[in-house]
N, C-alpha and C positions, 0 to 999 in steps of 0.2 A: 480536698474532696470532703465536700460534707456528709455525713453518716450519723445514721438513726437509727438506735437499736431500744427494737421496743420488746418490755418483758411483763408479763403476768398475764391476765384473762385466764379463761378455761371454761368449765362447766359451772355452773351454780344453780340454787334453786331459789324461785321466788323471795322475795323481801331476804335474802342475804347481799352480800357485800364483796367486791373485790378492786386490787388496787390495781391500776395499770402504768407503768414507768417507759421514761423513754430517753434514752443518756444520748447527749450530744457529743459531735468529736469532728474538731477540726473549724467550727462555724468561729473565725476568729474573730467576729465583731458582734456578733451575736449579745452583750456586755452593752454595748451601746445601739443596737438595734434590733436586736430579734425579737420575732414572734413566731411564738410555738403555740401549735392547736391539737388536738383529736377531732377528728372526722370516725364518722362511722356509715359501713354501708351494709344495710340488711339485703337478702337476696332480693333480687327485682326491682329493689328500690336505689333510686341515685344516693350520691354519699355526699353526706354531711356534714356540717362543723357542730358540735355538739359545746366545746366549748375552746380559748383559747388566751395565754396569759403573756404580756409581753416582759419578756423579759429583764430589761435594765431595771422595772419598779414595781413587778408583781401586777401590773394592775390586769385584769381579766374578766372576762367573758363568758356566760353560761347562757348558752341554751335557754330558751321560756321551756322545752316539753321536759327539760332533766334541774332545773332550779331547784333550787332543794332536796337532789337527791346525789346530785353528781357537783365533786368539788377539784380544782385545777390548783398544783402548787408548784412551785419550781424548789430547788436546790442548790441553787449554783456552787457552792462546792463541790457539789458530786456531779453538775454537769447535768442535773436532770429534772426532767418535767412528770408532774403525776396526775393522773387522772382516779379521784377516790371514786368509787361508783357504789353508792347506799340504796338499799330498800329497791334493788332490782328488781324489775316487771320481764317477763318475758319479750312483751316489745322491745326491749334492749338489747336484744340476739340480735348479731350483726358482727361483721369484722370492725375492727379499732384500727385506725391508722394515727399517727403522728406526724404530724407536719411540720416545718420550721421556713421562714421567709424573712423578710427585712422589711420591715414595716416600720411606720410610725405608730408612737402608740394610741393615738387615735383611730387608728386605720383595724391595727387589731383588735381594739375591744367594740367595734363596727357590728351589729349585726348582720349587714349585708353582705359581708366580705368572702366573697368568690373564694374556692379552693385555687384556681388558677394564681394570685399571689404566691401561693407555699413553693417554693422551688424544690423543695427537699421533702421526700417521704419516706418512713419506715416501711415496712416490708409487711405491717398488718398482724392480727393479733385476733382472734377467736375469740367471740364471749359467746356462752351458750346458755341463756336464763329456763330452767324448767319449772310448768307450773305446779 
C-alpha cells in the first residue's frame, strides 16, 4: 500500500518562504517510474498541479503562475519530494496535496496532465499566506 506523508505549510506572511515535504513508502517502482506532483486547491476553486518532478531523473515541471517562485526537488535517499515555495503571495493560500502515479517521463513534465493520473494522495497540508 502506497502511502504519502506530507509535512510543513502553515501560516506565513507575504514574500516569506516555506518548504513542504512529502516521504514515500512502499511505491516499489517508483525508482523506475514515478511521478510525484503537488496540487493545490484554494476554497471554491478546483485543484491543481502546481508543479511535478519524475522521479528515476529529477526531470520536472513548474507551473507558468509559480515559475520562479516555487521549486520541486526529490531525495531519494530519504524517499522524499519537496516543494520550496519563495516570495509567497497570498494567492498562494490553499491546501497542498502530494500526489504520486506511474508515468512516463514525458507524461509528467506534460503540462496537461490530469490529476486523475496520481493514483496516490497525501492527506493535504494548510498554507496560509497573510498580506
Amino acid at each position: 500500500q502506497v502511502t504519502l506523508r506530507q509535512g510543513g505549510g502553515g501560516p506565513v506572511q507575504a514574500g516569506g518562504s516555506l518548504r513542504l515535504s512529502c516521504v514515500h513508502a512502499a511505491f516499489t517502482d517508483i525508482y523506475r517510474t514515478g511521478c510525484m506532483g503537488w496540487f493545490r486547491q484554494a476554497t471554491g476553486k478546483q485543484r491543481e498541479r502546481v508543479a511535478s518532478i519524475y522521479v528515476p531523473t529529477g526531470e520536472s515541471f513548474i507551473d507558468d503562475s509559480v515559475k520562479g517562485r516555487f521549486t520541486i526537488s526529490r531525495d531519494n535517499s530519504k524517499k522524499t519530494v519537496y516543494l520550496q515555495m519563495d516570495s509567497l503571495e497570498p494567492d498562494a493560500t490553499a491546501t497542498y496535496f502530494c500526489a504520486a502515479g506511474r508515468l512516463r517521463s514525458a507524461s509528467c513534465s506534460t503540462s496537461g496532465l490530469a490529476q486523475g493520473h496520481f493514483g496516490y494522495w497525501g492527506r493535504g497540508t494548510q498554507v496560509t499566506v497573510s498580506s
